[in-house]
C-alpha positions in Angstrom: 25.0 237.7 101.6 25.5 241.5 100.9 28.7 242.5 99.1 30.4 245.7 100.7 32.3 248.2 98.7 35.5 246.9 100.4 34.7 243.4 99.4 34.3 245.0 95.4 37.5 246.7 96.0 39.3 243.4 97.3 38.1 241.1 94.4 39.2 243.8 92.0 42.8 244.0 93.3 42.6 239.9 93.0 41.1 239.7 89.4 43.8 242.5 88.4 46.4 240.7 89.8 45.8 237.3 88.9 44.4 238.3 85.2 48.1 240.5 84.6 49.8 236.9 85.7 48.0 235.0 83.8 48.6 237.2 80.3 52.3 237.2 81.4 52.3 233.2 81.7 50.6 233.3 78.0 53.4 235.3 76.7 56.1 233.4 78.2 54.4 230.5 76.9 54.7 231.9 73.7 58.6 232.6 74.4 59.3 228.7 75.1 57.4 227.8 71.8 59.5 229.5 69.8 62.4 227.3 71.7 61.0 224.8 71.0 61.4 225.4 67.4 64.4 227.1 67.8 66.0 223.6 69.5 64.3 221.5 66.9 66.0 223.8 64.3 69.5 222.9 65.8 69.0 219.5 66.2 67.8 218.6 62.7 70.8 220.6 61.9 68.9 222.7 59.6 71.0 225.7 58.1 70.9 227.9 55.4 73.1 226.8 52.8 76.4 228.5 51.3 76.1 229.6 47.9 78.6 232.1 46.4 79.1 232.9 43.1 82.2 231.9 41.1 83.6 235.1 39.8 83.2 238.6 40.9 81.5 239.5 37.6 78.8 237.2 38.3 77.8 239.4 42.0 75.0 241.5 41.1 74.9 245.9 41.8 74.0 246.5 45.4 73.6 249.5 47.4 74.3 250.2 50.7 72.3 252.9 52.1 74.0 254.4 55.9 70.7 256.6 57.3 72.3 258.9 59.9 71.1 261.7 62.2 73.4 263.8 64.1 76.2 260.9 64.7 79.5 262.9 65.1 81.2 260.5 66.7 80.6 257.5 64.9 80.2 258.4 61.2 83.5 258.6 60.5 84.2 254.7 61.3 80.6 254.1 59.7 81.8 254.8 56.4 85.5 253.7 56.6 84.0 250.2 57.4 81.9 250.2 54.7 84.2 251.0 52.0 86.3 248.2 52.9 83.4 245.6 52.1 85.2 243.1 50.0 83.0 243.7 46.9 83.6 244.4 43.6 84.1 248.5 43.9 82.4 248.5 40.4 79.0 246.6 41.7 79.1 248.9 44.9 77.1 252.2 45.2 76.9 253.6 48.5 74.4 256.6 49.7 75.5 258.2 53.1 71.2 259.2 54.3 72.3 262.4 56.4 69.6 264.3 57.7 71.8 265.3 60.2 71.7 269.1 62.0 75.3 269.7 63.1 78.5 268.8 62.5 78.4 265.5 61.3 77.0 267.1 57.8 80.8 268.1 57.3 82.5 264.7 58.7 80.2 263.0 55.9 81.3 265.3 53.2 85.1 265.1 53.9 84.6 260.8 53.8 82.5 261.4 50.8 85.2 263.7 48.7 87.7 261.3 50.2 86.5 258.1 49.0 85.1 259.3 45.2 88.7 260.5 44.7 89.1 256.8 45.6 87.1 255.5 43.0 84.4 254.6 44.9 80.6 255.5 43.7 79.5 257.3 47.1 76.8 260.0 47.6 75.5 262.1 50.4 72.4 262.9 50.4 70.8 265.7 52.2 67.5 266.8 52.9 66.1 270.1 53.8 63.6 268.7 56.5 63.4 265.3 58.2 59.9 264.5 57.2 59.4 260.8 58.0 62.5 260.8 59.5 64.4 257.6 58.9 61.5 256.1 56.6 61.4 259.4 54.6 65.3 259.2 54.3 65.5 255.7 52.8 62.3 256.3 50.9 63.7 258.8 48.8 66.9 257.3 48.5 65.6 254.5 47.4 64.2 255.7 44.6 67.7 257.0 43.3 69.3 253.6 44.1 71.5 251.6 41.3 70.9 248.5 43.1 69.1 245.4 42.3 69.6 245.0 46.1 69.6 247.1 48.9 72.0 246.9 52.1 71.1 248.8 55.3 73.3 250.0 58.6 72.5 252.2 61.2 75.1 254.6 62.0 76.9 252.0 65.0 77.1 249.3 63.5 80.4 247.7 61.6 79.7 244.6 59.3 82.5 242.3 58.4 84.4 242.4 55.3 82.6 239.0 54.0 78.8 240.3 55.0 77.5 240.9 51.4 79.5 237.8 50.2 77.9 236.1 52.7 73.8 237.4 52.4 73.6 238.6 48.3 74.1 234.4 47.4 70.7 233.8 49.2 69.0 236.0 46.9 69.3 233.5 44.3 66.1 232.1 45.6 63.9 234.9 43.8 61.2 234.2 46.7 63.5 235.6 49.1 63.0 239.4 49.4 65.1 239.9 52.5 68.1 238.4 54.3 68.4 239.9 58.2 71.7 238.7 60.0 72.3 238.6 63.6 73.5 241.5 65.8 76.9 241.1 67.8 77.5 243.6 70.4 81.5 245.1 70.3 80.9 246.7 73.5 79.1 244.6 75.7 81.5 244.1 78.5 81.4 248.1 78.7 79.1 248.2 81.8 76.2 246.1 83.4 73.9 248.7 81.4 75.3 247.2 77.9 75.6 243.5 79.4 72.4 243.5 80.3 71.2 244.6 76.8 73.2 242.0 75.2 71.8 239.6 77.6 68.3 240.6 76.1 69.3 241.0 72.3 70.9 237.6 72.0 67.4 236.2 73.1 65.8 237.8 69.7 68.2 237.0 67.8 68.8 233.3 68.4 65.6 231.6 70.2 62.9 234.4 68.3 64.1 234.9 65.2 65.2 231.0 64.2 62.7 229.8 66.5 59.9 231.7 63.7 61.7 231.0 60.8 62.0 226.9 62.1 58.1 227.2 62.7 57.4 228.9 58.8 56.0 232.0 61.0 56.3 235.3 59.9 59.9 237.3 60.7 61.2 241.0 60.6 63.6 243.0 59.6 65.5 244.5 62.0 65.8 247.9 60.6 69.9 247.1 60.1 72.8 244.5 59.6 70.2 243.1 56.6 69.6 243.4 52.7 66.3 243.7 50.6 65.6 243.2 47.1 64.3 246.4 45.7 61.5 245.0 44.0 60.4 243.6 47.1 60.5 247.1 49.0 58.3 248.2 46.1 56.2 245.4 45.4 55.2 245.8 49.2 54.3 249.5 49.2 57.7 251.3 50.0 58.5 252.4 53.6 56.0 253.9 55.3 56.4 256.9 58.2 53.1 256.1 59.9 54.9 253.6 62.4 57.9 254.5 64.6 58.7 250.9 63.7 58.9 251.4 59.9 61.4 248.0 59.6 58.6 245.8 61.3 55.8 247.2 59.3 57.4 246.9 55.6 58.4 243.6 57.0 55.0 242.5 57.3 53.7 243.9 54.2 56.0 242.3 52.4 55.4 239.1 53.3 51.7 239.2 53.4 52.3 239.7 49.8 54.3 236.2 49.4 57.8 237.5 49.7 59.8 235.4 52.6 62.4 236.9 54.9 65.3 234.8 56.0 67.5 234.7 59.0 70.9 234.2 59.1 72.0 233.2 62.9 75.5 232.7 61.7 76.4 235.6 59.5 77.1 238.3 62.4 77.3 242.2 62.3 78.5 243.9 65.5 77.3 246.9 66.4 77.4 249.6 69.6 74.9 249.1 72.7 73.4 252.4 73.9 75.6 252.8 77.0 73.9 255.5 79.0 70.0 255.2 80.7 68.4 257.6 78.9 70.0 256.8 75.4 68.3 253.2 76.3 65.3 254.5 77.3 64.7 256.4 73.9 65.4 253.3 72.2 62.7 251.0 73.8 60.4 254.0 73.4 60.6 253.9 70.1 60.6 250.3 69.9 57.9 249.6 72.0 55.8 252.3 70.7 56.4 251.6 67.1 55.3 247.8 68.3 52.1 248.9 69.3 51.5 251.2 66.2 51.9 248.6 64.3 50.1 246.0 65.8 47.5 248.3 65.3 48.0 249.2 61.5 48.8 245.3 60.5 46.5 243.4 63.1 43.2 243.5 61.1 45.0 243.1 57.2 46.7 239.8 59.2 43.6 238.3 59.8 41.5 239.0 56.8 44.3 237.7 55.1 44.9 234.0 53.7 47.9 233.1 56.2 47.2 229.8 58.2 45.7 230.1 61.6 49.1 229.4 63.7 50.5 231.8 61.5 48.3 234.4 62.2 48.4 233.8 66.0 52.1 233.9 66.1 52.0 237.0 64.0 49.9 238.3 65.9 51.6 237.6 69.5 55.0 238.6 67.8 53.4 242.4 67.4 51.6 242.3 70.5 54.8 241.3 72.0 55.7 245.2 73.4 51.8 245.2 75.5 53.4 242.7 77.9 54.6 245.5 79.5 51.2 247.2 80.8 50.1 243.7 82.0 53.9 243.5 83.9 53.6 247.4 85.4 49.7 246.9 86.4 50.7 243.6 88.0 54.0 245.3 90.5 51.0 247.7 91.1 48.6 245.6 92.0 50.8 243.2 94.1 51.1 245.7 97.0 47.0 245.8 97.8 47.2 242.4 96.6 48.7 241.5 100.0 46.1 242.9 102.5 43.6 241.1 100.6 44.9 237.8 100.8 43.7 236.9 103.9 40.6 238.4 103.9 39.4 236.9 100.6 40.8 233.2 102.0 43.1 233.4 99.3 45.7 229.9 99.3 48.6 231.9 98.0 49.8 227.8 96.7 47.8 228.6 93.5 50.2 231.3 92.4 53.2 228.3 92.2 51.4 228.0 88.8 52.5 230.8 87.3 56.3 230.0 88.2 55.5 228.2 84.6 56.3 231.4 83.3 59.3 232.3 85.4 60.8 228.5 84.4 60.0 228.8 80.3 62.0 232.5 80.2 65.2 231.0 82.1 65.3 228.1 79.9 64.5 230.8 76.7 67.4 232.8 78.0 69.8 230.3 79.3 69.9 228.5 75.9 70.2 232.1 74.3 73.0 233.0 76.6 74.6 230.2 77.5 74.0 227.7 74.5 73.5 230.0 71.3 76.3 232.3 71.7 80.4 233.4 72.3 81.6 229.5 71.3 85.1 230.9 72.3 84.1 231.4 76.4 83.9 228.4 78.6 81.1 227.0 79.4 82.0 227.3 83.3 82.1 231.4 82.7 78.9 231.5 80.8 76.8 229.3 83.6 78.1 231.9 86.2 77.6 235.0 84.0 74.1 233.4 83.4 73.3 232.9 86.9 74.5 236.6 88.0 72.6 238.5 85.4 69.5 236.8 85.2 67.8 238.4 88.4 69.3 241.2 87.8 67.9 241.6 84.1 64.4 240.4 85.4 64.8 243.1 87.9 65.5 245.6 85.9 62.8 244.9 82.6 60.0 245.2 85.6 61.8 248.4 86.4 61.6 249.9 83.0 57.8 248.5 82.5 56.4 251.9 83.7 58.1 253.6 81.0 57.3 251.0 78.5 53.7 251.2 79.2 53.8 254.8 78.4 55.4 254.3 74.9 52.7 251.2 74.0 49.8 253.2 75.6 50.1 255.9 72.9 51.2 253.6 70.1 47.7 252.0 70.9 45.8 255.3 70.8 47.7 256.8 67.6 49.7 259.2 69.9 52.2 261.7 67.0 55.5 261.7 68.0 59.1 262.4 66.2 61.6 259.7 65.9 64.4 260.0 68.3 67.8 258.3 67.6 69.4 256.6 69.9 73.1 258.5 70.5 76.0 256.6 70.3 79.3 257.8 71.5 81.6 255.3 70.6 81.9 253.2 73.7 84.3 250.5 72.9 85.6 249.4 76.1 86.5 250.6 80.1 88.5 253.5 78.9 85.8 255.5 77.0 84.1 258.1 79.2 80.1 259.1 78.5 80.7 262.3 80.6 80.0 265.7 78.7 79.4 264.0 75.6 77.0 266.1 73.3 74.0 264.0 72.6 73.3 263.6 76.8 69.9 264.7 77.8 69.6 267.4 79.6 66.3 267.5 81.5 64.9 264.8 84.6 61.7 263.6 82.3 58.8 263.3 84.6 58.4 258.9 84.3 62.3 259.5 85.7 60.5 260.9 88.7 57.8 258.2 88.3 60.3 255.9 89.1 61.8 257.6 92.1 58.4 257.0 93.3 57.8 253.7 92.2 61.2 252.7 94.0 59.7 254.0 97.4 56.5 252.4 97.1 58.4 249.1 96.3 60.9 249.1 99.6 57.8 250.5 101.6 55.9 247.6 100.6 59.0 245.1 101.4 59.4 246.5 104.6 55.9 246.1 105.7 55.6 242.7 104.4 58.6 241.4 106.6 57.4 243.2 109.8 54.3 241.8 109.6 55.4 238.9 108.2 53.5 238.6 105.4 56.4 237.4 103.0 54.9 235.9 100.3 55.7 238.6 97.7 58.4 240.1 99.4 61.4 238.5 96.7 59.0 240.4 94.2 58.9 243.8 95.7 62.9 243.3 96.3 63.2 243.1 92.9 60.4 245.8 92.1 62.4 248.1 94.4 65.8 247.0 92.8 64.8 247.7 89.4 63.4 250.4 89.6 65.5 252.4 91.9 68.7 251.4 89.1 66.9 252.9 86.7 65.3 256.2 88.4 69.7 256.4 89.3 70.9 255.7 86.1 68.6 258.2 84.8 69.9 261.1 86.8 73.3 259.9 86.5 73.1 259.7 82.9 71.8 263.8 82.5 74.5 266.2 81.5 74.5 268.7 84.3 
């Protein structure tokens, strides 16, 4: 029987459509292995134990570097937190990183000349150009530093008093080169934008992060809230400006070369979610990019190394983790055609129920994230209905950002240049704080914003025609296609300073 180009074209959509679901299922699989370790974690209540020193004289010299660009309006709290660490102000150095361009150069020398005239051994350090941006900061601060260990926070967030007192101790393992803690959020009630973020962050940092430190599979350091040993940063190459992702990659470098990062699910540092689209967006750009760049620098050293096979594998998923994203825009693509072909082909749309495996394993991963791992002090009751709200919407919303995503892993993967963009913060503490006519907005529509405009139409369009002619079996996933992205293409505009 002869095969027409339309029946070529038809399999194609099929094979496209069912090979993206079947990658996504993989992944998700992956998710609900690390909860299974994550669960096994709690319930042979395994934790990290409490060791503090006996006297302060006994707490060894750390620094705590603060790498900032352009963060008027949150250095000023930045450093006033910092400085009231409860440490011994003689084992304290503390090096302000600002490679900043306007006015938050002379908000970091006032807190400077403030606190030396308090005693306090605090530096700024400036640089002339921003060559390897945040890596290049804390590269060559690093080299100055007094510290046998090394403290790092981004410019938003605001560690407890206790947080040194809480990670140095661990150190006293000399295998441990780093301790990472686990990211609060002070101002995640703000808006559905910095709920749903939370929503997503609380999933890393309970179920992925003890869920590969239960299973002995390699971690990372999330960049902030978390201290290395010096000699480890050096033993493992220094930072490195090749990646956008410069915490993930010194991460795995250093434990390739035996050092072993630990987690810390109940030492907490809070910190401020973007709370405006665009400031988002640059975030998971860099994120997702960085992910891929590094996948691709660390992939090939991982396996010709000695690292056990599931090792490797789970290594090797965790940095591929950011590529789910091409397989999740190519399948909303696909799943339009994918309609008109289901008849023709004799296609039993039953056989997709299989890959509701992977809807079922990421609502248990995020239910027990969300619901079980965190805010002990909210009723159960609140957090099953908070759950059961944000969930679709969150879902909707990650499909909607997938088109942008795929353009930030797409040139990781083909060693694309591009400078490091901060994420602006404003501080957004709560209801009251206004994003309007702040300084850091962006100014310009970007053309995936307008990518998503069209996206959003091609999503209702394809609803629409799937209830007229009745062809419903995808029409929940275009509803949320349409949804997700049209809330982002909105928040995008809304989000530009006119």
């Amino acid at each position: 029987m002869e095969i027409g180009i339309i029946d070529i074209i038809s399999y194609t959509i099929a094979l496209l459509y069912f090979g993206t679901l079947t990658y996504i299922t993989l992944y998700c699989l992956m998710q609900f292995h690390l909860l299974y370790h994550y669960k096994k974690h709690h319930n042979e209540l395994k934790v990290h134990p409490e060791v503090h020193p006996k006297l302060d004289e006994d707490m060894p010299m750390v620094t705590v570097q603060l790498p900032i660009f352009n963060e008027m309006y949150v250095v000023e709290r930045l450093v006033e937190n910092i400085v009231a660490l409860d440490y011994p102000k003689e084992k304290l150095e503390i090096q302000i990183l600002d490679d900043s361009t306007d006015e938050t150069v002379e908000i970091s020398k006032r807190k400077v000349a403030q606190y030396r005239q308090q005693g306090y051994d605090i530096s700024l350090i400036l640089r002339s150009d921003r060559k390897g941006y945040k890596a290049g900061a804390l590269k060559e601060a690093t080299d100055h530093a007094k510290g046998e260990f090394i403290a790092i926070f981004d410019a938003d967030f605001l560690p407890e008093a206790d947080f040194l007192k809480r990670t140095i101790p661990h150190f006293q393992n000399p295998n441990v080169g780093v301790v990472q803690t686990r990211w609060t959020h002070i101002n995640q009630e703000y808006s559905l934008l910095t709920k749903l973020q939370a929503f997503q962050l609380n999933v890393h940092f309970t179920v992925e992060q003890q869920g590969r430190e239960s299973g002995d599979y390699l971690l990372q350091f999330n960049g902030t809230a978390g201290v290395w040993r010096k000699k480890t940063i050096h033993d493992a190459g220094g930072w490195e400006a090749d990646t956008l992702t410069e915490d993930l990659d010194l991460s795995y470098r250093a434990q390739l070369k035996g050092w072993q990062i630990i987690f810390l699910e109940d030492c907490t540092a809070p910190a401020e979610l973007p709370a405006e689209m665009n400031g988002l967006k640059s975030q998971q750009f860099r994120w997702m990019k960085g992910g891929a760049e590094t996948a691709r620098k660390m992939l090939p050293t991982i396996w010709r190394s000695e690292l056990s096979l599931s090792r490797k594998l789970h290594g090797s998923l965790h940095l591929l983790a950011s590529s789910v994203f091409p397989f999740v825009f190519i399948m909303g693509v696909m799943s339009v055609p994918f309609i008109f072909v289901i008849n023709p082909l004799g296609i039993d749309t039953r056989v997709l129920s299989i890959f509701m495996i992977s809807l079922l394993s990421i609502i248990m991963v995020y239910y027990v994230a969300n619901v079980q791992g965190v805010e002990p002090e909210v009723s159960f009751a609140k957090k099953i209905i908070k759950f059961i709200l944000l969930f679709p919407v969150f879902l909707a919303l990650s499909m909607g950002l997938s088109l942008h995503n795929t353009v930030a892993v797409i040139q990781g993967w083909l060693g694309k240049q591009s400078a490091f963009i901060r994420t602006p913060k404003f501080n957004i503490l709560d209801i009251s704080d206004k994003i309007k006519n702040q300084k850091y907005l962006q100014h310009k529509i970007s053309p995936i914003t307008i990518m998503e405009g069209i996206m959003t139409f091609y999503f209702i369009v394809a609803m629409i025609v799937g209830l007229y002619t009745g062809n419903n079996t995808l029409v929940i996933l275009h509803a949320l296609l349409g949804y997700g992205y049209g809330t982002i293409f909105y928040l995008s505009l809304k989000h530009i300073k006119s």
